[in-house]
C-alpha positions, 0 to 999 in steps of 0.5 A: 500500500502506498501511504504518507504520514506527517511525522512533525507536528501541525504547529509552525515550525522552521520545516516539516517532515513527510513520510512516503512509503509503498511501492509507487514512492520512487516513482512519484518523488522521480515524477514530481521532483527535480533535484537541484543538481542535474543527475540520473543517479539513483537515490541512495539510502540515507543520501541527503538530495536537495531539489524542487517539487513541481507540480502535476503539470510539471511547472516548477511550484518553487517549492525547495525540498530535501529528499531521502531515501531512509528504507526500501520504498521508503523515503522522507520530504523535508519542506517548509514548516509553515502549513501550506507547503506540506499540505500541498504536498500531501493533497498531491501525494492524497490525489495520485493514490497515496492515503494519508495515515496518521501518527497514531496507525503508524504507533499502533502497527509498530508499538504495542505499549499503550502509553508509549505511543500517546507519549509520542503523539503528544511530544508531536503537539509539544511547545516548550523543551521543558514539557517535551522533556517530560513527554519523553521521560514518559516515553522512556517508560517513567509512567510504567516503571512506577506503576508497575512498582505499585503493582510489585507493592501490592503483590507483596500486600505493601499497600501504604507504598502503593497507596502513596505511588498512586497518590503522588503520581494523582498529583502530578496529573495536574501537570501533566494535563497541561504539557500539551493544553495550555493553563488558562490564565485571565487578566482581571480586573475593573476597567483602567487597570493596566490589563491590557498593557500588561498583556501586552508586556508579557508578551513582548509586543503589541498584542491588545489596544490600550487607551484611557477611555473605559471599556476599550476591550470589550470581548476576551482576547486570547493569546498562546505563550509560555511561562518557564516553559509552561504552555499558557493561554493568557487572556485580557478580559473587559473590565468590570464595572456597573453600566447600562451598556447591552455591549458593556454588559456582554463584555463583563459577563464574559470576563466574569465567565473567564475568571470561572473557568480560570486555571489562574486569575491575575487580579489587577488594581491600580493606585488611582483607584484602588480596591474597588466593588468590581475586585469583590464580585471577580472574587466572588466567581473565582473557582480556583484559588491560584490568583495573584494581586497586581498593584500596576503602575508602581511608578506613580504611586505603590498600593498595599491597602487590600483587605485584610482577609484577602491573602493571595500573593501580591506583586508590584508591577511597572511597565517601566521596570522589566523586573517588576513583569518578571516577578511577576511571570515567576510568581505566576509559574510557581503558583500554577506549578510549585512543585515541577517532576523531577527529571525522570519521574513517572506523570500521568499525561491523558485525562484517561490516566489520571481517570483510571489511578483515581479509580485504583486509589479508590479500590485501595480504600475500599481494601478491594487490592486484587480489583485494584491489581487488576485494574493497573495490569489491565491498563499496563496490557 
């Protein structure tokens, strides 16, 4: 069968990876490549040629490619990684024949291990080094090995050992849930704050509109980052105020929606204005207790009048002192993640994990531990 799979993620990169296979790849690439040098010579496994595609009526596309040979019928394109050289590519290779097979028939025909392939599915869709390292820990088998040590304590009726492994890799679930989905983070705050200025501090450039007048943002504005290489998903809401304004008003309970479903809630309040009613009714949505207290613009005047039962940690920020917004950025990495895997530690990483050691965890309560043998096994199967 002739197939071609993406073997590089669908995010941006600098270049993307296909992989064509089957009896009919040589012939295709021979028909719809031109290597750059002039040569008849065949291709050789594991040599690297440089050339250009063309199209299906072999007018040049101008769309340079790197060619090798990596098997019998098998063999890699190197293009551009922006999304629309490679899939050109593939809607060519899709209309002369070739189907397109995912990563995840390709991980099942070549590995039986389970969480080995969703590892590898997921270092695919990975943004950072720092979560990639520990999608690759999984892949070595760190999530097995420790689950196959609770098993070990089980069978030897160690069933407090077992307990807290099950225990502690629950609690790095967290974590884990986020090496690929993004921590929800959300400005928040009355209007005039500086929510939109921070945004755009953090991110480096001009991402929202700022202005004096209350109510420039009038919807949520979302944007991808990371923060010490956890994948973020930061937002700038609409500020919180009493008005009449239908749009206003669609706006706020948008923000007060965005607090809800907050993984972090970064509250801020400004000198001019200080603690304010709008502060108390954000709290009151808040599902989460990771929030900060920014006092923005720290070089006109510092605030520290918060009410005495409000004890969530505090940060001064100016957009004048790149300092104050790197406090900040670690302030809100530790809260969202204050104690990291360590390198080589087992962390559960699909929702379906950390459903199932719920379920083993709860057995051994029940002193149910064959059940809960057999649940861990099965899955390790």
């Amino acid at each position: 069968m002739n197939h071609v799979v993406r073997l590089t993620s669908t995010a941006p990169a600098a270049i993307a990876v296909l992989q064509v296979v089957g009896p009919g790849a040589e012939s295709w690439i021979r028909n719809h490549w031109v290597p750059n040098a002039a040569s008849n010579a065949p291709l050789g496994i594991n040599h690297i040629r440089y050339g250009t595609i063309k199209n299906a009526s072999a007018e040049a596309a101008g769309e340079s490619i790197v060619v090798c040979k990596t098997g019998t019928d098998t063999f890699e394109l190197h293009c551009h990684g922006g999304s629309t050289a490679s899939q050109r590519i593939l809607n060519q290779l899709t209309r002369d024949g070739f189907e397109l097979v995912s990563w995840s028939d390709v991980l099942a025909s070549s590995s039986t291990d389970t969480i080995v392939n969703e590892a590898i599915e997921d270092v695919l869709q990975a943004t950072s080094m720092r979560t990639t390292a520990i999608l690759l820990d999984q892949k070595r088998g760190a999530l097995r090995l420790e689950l196959e040590s609770a098993i070990a304590n089980l069978r030897q009726q160690k069933i407090d050992i077992a307990t807290k492994i099950l225990q502690e890799l629950h609690t790095r679930s967290e974590v884990g849930l986020h090496l690929v989905v993004p921590w929800k983070v959300v400005l928040a705050g009355p209007p005039n704050v500086g929510k939109s200025s921070l945004l755009n501090a953090i991110l480096g450039y001009q991402r929202a509109i700022v202005h004096e007048s209350a109510g420039t943002t009038r919807d949520l504005l979302h944007e991808q980052t990371s923060i010490d290489g956890w994948p973020i998903q930061i937002t700038d809401s609409a500020g919180v105020h009493s008005t009449d304004d239908e749009i206003e008003l669609q706006g706020i309970q948008s923000s007060l929606t965005a607090v809800e479903d907050a993984d972090c809630v970064l509250l801020l309040v400004a000198p001019e204005q200080g603690w304010t009613e709008p502060h108390h009714q954000i709290l009151t949505k808040l599902t989460t207790q990771r929030v900060i207290l920014v006092a923005t613009k720290a070089d006109v005047a510092e605030f520290h009048e918060y009410p005495k039962n409000i004890c969530y940690p505090r940060i001064s920020t100016s957009l004048k002192d790149s300092n104050s917004i790197a406090k900040l950025l670690a302030c809100n990495s530790h809260v969202l993640v204050p104690n990291p895997p360590s390198a080589g530690s087992g962390v559960p990483f699909r929702i379906e994990h950390e459903a199932r050691i719920r379920e083993c965890i709860s057995l051994l309560k029940q002193r149910e531990f064959d059940r809960g043998i057999d649940a861990l096994e099965s899955w390790l199967q």
